[in-house]
MIKEBA-493426 format. One record per residue: residue in three letters; x, z, y of N, C-alpha, C in turn; residue number from 1. Coordinates in steps of 0.02 Angstrom, whole numbers, plus 50000, padded with zeros to 5 digits. Each point is the difference from the previous one (the first is absolute). Layout:
% residues N
nulum residu: Ala, n.u: X, n.w: Z, n.v: Y, ca.u: X, ca.w: Z, ca.v: Y, c.u: X, c.w: Z, c.v: Y, num: NUM
...
This chain:
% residues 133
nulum residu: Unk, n.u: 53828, n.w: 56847, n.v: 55964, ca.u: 49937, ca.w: 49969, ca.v: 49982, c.u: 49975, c.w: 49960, c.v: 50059, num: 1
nulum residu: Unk, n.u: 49972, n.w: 49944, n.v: 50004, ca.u: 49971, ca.w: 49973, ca.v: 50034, c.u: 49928, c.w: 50002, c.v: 50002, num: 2
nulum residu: Unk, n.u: 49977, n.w: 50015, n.v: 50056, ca.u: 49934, ca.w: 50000, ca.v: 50020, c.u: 49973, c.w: 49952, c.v: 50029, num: 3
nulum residu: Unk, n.u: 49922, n.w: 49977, n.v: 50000, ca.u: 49976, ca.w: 49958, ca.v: 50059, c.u: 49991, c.w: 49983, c.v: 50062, num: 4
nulum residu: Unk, n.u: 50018, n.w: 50087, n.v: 49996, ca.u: 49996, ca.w: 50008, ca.v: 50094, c.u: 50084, c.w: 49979, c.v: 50017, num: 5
nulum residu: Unk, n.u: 50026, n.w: 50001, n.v: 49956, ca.u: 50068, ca.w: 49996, ca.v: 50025, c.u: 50041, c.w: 49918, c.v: 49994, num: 6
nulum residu: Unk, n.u: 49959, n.w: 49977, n.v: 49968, ca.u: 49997, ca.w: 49925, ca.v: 49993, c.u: 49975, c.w: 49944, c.v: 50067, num: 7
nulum residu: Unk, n.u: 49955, n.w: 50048, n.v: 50045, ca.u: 49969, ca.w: 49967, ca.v: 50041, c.u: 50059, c.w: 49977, c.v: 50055, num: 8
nulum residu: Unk, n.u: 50048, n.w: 50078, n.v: 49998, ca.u: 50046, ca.w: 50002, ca.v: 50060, c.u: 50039, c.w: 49948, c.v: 49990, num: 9
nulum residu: Unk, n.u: 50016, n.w: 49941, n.v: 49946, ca.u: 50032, ca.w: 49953, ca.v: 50005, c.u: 50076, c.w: 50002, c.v: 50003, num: 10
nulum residu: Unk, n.u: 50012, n.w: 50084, n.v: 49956, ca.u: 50091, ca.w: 50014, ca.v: 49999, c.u: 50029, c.w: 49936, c.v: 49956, num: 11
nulum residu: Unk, n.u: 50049, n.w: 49982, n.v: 50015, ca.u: 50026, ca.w: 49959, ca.v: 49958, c.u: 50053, c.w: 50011, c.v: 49953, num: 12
nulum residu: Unk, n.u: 50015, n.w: 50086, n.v: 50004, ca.u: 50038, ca.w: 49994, ca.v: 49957, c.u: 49951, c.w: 50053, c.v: 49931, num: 13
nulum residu: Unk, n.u: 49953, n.w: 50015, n.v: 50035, ca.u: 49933, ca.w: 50016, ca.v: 49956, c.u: 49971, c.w: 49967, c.v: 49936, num: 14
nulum residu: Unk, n.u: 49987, n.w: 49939, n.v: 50035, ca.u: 49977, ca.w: 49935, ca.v: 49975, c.u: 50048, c.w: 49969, c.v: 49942, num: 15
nulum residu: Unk, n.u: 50056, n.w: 50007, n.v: 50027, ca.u: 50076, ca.w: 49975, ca.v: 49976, c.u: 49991, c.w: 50026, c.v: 49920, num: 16
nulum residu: Unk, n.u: 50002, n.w: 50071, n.v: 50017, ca.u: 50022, ca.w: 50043, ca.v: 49937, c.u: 49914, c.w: 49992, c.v: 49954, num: 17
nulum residu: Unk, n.u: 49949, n.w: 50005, n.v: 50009, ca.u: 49949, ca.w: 49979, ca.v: 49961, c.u: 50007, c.w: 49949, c.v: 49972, num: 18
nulum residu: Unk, n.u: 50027, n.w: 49935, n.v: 50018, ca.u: 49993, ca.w: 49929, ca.v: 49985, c.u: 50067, c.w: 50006, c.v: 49933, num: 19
nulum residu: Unk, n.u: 50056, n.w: 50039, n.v: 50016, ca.u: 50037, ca.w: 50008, ca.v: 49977, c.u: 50002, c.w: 50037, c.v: 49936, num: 20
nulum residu: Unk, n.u: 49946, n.w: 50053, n.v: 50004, ca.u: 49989, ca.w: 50051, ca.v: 49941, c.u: 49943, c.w: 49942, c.v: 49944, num: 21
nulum residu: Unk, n.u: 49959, n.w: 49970, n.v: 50036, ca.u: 49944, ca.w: 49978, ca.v: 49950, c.u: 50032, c.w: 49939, c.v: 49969, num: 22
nulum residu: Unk, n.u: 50051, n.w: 49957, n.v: 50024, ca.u: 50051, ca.w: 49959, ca.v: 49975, c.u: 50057, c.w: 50018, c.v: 49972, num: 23
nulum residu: Unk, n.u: 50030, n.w: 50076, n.v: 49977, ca.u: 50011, ca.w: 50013, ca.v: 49953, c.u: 49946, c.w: 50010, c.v: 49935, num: 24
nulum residu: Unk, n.u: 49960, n.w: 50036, n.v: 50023, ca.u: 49947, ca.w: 50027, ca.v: 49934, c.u: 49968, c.w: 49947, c.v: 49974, num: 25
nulum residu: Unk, n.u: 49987, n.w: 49927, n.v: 50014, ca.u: 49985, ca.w: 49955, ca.v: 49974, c.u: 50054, c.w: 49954, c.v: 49959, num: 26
nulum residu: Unk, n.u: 50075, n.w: 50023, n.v: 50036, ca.u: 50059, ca.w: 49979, ca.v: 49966, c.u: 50005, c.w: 50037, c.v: 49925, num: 27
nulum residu: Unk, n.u: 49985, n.w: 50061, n.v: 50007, ca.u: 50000, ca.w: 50026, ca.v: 49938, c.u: 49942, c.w: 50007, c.v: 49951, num: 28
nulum residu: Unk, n.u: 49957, n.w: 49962, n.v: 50018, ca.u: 49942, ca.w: 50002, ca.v: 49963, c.u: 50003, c.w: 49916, c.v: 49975, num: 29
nulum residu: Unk, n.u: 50041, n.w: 49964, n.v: 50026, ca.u: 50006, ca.w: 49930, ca.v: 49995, c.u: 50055, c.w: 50010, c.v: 49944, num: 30
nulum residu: Unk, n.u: 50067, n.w: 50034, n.v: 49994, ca.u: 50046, ca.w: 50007, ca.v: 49966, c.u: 49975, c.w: 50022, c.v: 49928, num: 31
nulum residu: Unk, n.u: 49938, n.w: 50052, n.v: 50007, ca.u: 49985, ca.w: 50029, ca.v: 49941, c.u: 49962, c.w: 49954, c.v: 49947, num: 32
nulum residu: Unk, n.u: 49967, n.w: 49963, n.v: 50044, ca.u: 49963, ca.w: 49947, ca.v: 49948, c.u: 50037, c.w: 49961, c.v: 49974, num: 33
nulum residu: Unk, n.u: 50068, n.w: 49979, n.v: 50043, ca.u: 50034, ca.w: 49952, ca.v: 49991, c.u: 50040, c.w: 50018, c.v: 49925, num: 34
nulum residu: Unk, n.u: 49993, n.w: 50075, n.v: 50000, ca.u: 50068, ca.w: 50011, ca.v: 49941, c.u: 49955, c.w: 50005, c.v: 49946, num: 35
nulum residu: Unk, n.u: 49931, n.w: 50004, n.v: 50025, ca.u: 49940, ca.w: 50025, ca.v: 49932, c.u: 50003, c.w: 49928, c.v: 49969, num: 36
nulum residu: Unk, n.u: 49983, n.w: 49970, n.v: 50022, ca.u: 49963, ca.w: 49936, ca.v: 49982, c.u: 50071, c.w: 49961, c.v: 49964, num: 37
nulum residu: Unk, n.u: 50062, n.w: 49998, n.v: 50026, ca.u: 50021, ca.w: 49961, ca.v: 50001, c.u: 50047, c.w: 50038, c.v: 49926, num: 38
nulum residu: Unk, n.u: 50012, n.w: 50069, n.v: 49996, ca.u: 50039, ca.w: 50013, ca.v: 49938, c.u: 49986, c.w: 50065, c.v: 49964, num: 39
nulum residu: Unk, n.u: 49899, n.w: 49982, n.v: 50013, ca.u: 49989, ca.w: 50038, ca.v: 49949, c.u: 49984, c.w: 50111, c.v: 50033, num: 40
nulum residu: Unk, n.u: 49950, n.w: 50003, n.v: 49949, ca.u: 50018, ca.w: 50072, ca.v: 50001, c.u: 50043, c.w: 50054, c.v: 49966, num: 41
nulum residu: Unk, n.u: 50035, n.w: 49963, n.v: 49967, ca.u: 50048, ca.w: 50035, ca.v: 49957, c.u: 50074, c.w: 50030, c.v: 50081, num: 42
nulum residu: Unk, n.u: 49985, n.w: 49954, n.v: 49998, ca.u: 50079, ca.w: 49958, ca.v: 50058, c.u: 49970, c.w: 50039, c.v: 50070, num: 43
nulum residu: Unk, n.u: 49934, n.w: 49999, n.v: 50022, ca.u: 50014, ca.w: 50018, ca.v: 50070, c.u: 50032, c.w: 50061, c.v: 50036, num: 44
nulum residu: Unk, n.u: 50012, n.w: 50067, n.v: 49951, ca.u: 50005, ca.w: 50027, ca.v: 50027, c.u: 50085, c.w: 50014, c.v: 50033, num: 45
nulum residu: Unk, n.u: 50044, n.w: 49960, n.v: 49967, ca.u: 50054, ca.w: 50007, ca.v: 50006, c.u: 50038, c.w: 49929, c.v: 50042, num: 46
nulum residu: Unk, n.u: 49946, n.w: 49953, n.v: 50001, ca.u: 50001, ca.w: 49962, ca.v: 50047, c.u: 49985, c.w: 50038, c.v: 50082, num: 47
nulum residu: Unk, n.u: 49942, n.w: 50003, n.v: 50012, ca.u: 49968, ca.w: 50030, ca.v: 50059, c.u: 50041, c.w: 50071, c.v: 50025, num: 48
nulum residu: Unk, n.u: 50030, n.w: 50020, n.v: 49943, ca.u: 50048, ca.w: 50046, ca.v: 50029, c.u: 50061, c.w: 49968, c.v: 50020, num: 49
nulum residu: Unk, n.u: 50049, n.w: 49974, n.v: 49953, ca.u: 50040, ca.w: 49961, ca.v: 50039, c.u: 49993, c.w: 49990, c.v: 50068, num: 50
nulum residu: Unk, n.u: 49947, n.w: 49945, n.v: 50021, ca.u: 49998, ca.w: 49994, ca.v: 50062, c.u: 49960, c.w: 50042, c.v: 50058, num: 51
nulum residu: Unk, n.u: 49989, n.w: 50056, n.v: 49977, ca.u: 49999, ca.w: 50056, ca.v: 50042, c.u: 50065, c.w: 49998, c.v: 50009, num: 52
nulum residu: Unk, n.u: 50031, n.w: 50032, n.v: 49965, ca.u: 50070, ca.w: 50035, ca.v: 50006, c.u: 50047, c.w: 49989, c.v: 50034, num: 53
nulum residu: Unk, n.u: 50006, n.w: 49920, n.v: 49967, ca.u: 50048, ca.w: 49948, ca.v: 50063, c.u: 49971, c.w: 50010, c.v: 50075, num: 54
nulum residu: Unk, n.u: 49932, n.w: 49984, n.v: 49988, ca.u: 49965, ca.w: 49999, ca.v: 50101, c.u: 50028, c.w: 50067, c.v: 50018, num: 55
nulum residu: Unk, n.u: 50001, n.w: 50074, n.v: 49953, ca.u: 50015, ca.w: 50037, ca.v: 50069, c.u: 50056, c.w: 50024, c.v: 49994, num: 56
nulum residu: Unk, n.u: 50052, n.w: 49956, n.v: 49944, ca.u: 50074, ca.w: 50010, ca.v: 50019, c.u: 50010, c.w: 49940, c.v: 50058, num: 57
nulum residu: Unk, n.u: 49984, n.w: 49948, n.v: 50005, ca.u: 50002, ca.w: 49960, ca.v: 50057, c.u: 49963, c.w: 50016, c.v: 50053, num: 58
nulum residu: Unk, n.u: 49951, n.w: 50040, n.v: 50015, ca.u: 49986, ca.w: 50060, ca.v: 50058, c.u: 50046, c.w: 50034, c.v: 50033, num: 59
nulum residu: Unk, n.u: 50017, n.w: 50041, n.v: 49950, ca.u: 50054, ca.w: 50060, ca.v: 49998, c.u: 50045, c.w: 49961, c.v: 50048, num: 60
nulum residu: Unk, n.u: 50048, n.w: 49953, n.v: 49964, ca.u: 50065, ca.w: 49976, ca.v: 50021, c.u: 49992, c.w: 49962, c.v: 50060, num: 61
nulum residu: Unk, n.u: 49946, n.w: 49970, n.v: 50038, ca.u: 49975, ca.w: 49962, ca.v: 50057, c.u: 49987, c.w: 50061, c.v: 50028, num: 62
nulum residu: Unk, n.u: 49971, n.w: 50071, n.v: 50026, ca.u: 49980, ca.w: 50050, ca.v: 50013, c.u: 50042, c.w: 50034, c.v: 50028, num: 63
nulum residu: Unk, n.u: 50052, n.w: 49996, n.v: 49942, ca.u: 50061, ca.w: 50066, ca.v: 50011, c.u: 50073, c.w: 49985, c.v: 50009, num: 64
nulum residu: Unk, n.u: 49994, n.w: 49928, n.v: 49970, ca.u: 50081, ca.w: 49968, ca.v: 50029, c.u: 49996, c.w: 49949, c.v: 50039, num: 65
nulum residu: Unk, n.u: 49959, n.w: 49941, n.v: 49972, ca.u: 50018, ca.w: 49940, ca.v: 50047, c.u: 49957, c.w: 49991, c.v: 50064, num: 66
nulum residu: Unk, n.u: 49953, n.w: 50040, n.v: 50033, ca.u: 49981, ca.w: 49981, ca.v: 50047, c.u: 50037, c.w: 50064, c.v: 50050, num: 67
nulum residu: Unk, n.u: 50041, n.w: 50038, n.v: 49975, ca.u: 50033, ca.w: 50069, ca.v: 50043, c.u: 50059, c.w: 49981, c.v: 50020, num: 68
nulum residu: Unk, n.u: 50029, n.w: 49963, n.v: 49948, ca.u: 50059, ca.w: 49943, ca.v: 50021, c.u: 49978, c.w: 49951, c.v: 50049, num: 69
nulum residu: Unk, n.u: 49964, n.w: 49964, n.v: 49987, ca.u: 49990, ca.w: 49945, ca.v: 50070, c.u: 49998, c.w: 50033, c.v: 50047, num: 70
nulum residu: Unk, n.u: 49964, n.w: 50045, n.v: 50005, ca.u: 49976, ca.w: 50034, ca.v: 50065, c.u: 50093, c.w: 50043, c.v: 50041, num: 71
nulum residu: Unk, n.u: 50031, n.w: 50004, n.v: 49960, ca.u: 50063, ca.w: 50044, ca.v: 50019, c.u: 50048, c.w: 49935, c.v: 50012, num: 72
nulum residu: Unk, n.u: 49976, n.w: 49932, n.v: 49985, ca.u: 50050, ca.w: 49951, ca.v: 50004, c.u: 49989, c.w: 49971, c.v: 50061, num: 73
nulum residu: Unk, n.u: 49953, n.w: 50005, n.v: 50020, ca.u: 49953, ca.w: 49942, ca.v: 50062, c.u: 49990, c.w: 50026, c.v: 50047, num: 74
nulum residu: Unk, n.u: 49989, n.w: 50080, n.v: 49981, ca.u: 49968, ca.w: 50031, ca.v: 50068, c.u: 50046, c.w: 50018, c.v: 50033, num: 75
nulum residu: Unk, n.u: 49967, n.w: 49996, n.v: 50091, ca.u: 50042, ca.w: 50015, ca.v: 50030, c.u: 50007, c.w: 50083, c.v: 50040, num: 76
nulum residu: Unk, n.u: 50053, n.w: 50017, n.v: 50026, ca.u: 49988, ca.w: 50087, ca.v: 50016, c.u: 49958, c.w: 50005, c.v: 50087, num: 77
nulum residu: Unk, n.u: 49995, n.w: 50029, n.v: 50007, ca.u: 49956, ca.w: 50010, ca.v: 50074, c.u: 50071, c.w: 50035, c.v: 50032, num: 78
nulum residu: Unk, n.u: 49985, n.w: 50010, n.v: 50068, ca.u: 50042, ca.w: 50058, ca.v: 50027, c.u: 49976, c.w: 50069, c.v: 49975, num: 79
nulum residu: Unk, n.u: 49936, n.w: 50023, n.v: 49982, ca.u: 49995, ca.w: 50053, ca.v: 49976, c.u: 50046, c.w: 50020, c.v: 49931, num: 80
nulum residu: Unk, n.u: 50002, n.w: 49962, n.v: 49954, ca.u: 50038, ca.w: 50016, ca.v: 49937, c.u: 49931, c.w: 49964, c.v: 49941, num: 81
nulum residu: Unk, n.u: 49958, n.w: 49982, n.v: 50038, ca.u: 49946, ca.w: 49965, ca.v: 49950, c.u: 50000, c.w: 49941, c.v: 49974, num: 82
nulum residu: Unk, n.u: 49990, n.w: 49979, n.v: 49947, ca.u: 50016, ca.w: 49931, ca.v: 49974, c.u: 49934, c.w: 49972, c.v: 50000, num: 83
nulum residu: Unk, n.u: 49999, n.w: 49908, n.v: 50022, ca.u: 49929, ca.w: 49991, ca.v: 50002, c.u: 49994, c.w: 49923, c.v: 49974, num: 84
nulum residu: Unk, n.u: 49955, n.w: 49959, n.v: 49984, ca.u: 50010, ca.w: 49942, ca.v: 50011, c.u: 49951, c.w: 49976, c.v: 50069, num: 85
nulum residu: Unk, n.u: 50050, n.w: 49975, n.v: 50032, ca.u: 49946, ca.w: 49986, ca.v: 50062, c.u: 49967, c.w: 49939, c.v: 50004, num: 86
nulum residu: Unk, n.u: 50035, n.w: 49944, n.v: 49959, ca.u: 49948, ca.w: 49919, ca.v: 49995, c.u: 50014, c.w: 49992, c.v: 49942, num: 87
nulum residu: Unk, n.u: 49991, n.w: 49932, n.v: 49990, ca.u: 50015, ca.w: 49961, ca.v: 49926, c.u: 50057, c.w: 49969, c.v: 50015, num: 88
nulum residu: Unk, n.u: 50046, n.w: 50008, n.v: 49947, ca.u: 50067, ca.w: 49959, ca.v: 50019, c.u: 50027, c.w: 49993, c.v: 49936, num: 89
nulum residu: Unk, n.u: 50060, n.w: 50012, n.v: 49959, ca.u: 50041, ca.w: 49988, ca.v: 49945, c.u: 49964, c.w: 50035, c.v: 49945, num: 90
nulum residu: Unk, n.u: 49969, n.w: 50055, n.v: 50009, ca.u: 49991, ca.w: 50037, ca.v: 49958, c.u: 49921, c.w: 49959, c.v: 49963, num: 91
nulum residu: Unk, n.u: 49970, n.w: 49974, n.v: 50052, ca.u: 49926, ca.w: 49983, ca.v: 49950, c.u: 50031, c.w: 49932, c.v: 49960, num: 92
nulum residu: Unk, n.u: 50059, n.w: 49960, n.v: 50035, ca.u: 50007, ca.w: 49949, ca.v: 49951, c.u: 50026, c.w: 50024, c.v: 49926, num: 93
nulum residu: Unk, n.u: 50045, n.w: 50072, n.v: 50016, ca.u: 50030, ca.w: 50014, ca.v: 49937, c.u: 49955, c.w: 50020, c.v: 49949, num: 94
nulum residu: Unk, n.u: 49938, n.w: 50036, n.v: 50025, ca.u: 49959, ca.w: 50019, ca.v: 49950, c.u: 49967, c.w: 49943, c.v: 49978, num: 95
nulum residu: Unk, n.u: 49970, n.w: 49935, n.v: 50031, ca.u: 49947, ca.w: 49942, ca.v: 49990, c.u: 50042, c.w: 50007, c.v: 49940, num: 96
nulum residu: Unk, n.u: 50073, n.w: 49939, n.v: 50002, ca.u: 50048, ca.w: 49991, ca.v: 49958, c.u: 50001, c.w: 50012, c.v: 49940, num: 97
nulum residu: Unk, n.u: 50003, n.w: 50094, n.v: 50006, ca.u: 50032, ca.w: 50006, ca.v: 49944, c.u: 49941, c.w: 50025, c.v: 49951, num: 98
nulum residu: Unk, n.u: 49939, n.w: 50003, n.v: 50036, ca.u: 49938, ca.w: 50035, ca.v: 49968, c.u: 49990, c.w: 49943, c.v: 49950, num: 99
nulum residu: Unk, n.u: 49998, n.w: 49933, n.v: 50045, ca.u: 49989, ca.w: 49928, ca.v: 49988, c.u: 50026, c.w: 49965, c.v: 49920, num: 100
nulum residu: Unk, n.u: 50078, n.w: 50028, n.v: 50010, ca.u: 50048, ca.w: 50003, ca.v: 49941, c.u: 49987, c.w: 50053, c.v: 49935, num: 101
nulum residu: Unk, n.u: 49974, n.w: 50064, n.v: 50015, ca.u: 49975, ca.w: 50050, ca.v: 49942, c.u: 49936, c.w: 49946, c.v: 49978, num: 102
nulum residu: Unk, n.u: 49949, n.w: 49974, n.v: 50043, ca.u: 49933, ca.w: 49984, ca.v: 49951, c.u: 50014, c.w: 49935, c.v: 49980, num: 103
nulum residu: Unk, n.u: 50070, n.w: 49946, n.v: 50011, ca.u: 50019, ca.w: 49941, ca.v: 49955, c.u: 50029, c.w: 50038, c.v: 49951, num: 104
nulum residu: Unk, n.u: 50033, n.w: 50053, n.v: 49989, ca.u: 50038, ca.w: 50036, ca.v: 49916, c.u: 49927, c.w: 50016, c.v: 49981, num: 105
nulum residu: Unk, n.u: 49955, n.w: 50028, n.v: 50024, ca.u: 49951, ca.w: 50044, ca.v: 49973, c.u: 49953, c.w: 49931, c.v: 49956, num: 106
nulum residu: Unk, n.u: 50000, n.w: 49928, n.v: 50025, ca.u: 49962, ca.w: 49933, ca.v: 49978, c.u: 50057, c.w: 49990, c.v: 49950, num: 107
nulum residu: Unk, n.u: 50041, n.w: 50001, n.v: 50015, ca.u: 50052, ca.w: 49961, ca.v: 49945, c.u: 49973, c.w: 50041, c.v: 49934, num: 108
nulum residu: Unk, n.u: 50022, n.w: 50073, n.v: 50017, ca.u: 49988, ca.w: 50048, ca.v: 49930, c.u: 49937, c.w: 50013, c.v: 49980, num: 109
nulum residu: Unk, n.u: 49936, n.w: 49970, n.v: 50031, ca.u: 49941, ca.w: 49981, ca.v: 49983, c.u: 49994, c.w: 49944, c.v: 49974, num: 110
nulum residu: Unk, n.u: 50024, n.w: 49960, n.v: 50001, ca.u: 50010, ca.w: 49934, ca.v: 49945, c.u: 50022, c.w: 49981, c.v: 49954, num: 111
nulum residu: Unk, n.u: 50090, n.w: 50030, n.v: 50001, ca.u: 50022, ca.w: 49999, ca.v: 49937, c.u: 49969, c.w: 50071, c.v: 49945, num: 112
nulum residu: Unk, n.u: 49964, n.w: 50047, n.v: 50021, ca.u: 49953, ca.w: 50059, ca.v: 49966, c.u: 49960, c.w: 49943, c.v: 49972, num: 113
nulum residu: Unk, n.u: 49953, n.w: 49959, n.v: 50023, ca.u: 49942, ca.w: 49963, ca.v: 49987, c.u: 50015, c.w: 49959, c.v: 49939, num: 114
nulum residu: Unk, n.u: 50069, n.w: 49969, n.v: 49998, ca.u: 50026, ca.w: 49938, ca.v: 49971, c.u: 50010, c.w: 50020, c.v: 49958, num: 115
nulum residu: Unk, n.u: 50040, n.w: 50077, n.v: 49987, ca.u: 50012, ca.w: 50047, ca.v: 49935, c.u: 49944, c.w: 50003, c.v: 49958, num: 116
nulum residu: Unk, n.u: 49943, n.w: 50024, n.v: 50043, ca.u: 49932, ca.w: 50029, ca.v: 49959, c.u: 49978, c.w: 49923, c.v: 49977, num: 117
nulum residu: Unk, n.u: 50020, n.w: 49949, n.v: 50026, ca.u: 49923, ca.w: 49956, ca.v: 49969, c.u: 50059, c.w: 49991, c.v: 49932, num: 118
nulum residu: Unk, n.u: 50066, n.w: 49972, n.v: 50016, ca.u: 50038, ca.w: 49992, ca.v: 49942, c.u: 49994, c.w: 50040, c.v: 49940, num: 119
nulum residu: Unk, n.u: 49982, n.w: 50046, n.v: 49995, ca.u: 50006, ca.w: 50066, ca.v: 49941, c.u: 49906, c.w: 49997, c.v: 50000, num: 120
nulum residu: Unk, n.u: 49964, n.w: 49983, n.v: 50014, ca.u: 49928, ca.w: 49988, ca.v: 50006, c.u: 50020, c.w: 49937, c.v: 49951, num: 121
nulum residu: Unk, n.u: 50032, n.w: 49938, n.v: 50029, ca.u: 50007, ca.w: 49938, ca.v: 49923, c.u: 50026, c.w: 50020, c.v: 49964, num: 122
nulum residu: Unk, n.u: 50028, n.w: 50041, n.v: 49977, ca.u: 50054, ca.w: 50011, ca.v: 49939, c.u: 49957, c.w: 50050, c.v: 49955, num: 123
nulum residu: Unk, n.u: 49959, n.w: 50047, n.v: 50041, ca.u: 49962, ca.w: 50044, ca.v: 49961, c.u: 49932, c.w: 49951, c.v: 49968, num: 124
nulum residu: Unk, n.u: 49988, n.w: 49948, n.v: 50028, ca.u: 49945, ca.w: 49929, ca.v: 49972, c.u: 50026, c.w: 49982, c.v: 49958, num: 125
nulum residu: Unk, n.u: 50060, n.w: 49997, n.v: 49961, ca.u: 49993, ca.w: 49962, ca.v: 49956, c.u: 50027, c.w: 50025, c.v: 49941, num: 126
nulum residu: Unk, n.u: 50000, n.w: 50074, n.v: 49997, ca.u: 50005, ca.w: 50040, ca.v: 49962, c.u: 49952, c.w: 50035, c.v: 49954, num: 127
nulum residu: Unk, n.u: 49985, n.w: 49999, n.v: 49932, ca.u: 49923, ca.w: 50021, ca.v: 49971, c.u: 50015, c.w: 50090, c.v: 50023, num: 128
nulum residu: Unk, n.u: 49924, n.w: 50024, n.v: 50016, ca.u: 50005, ca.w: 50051, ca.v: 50031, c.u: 49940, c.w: 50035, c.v: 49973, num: 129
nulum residu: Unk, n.u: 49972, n.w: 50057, n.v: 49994, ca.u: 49954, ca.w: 50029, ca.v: 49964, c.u: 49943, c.w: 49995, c.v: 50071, num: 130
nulum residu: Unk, n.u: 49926, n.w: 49986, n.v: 49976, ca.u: 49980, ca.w: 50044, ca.v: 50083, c.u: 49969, c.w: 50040, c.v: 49978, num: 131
nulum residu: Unk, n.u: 50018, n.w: 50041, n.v: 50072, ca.u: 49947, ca.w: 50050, ca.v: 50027, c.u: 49948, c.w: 49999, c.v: 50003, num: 132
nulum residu: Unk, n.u: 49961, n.w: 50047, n.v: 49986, ca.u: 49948, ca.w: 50032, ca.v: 50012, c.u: 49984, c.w: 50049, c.v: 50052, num: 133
């Protein structure tokens, strides 16, 4: 928990993780409207789950495999037997890279998703349809 008094001391990795928590919780309060508004209340709930699900299987797998691997690929051993990273070198380009490369698949498959929905959005227009109430 963060406090005020503890805000004053100017930790930065304090600060870090607040800025970090309230920019998730607005991510998901931004996502929720996004799925309300955009497909309905019938639809949100299996939307908004979806992308729970994915975020914390893509947690999970960034968490527990791919950042334990970098770290065993890059790092180097001490004379003690300790593995460390001591600067920035190969390893931050590999992550920029390839993080870089997951969120161009993650746009691609956000677009052609988009292109699907509006397509089947015209096709359902020009079909006589009963409405709702």
């Amino acid at each position: 928990m963060v406090w005020p008094e503890s805000v004053t001391s100017f930790d930065p990795m304090c600060i870090a993780c607040a800025s970090a928590a309230f920019a998730e919780g607005g991510l998901l309060v931004a996502l929720a409207s996004l799925c309300h508004e955009e497909y309905g209340t019938e639809n949100f709930g299996i939307l908004f789950g979806t992308m729970l699900t994915f975020g914390a299987v893509g947690l999970y797998a960034f968490d527990e495999i791919y950042f334990p691997n970098i770290f065993s690929w890059y790092a180097t051993e001490s004379a003690h037997g300790v593995y460390y990273f001591k600067s920035y070198g190969e390893w931050n380009v590999f992550l920029f890279s390839s993080l870089a490369c997951s969120y161009l698949v993650c746009l691609i498959l956000a677009f052609v998703s988009h292109l699907s929905i509006v397509h089947r959005e015209n096709s359902e227009k020009d079909t006589l349809v009963m409405v709702k109430f």
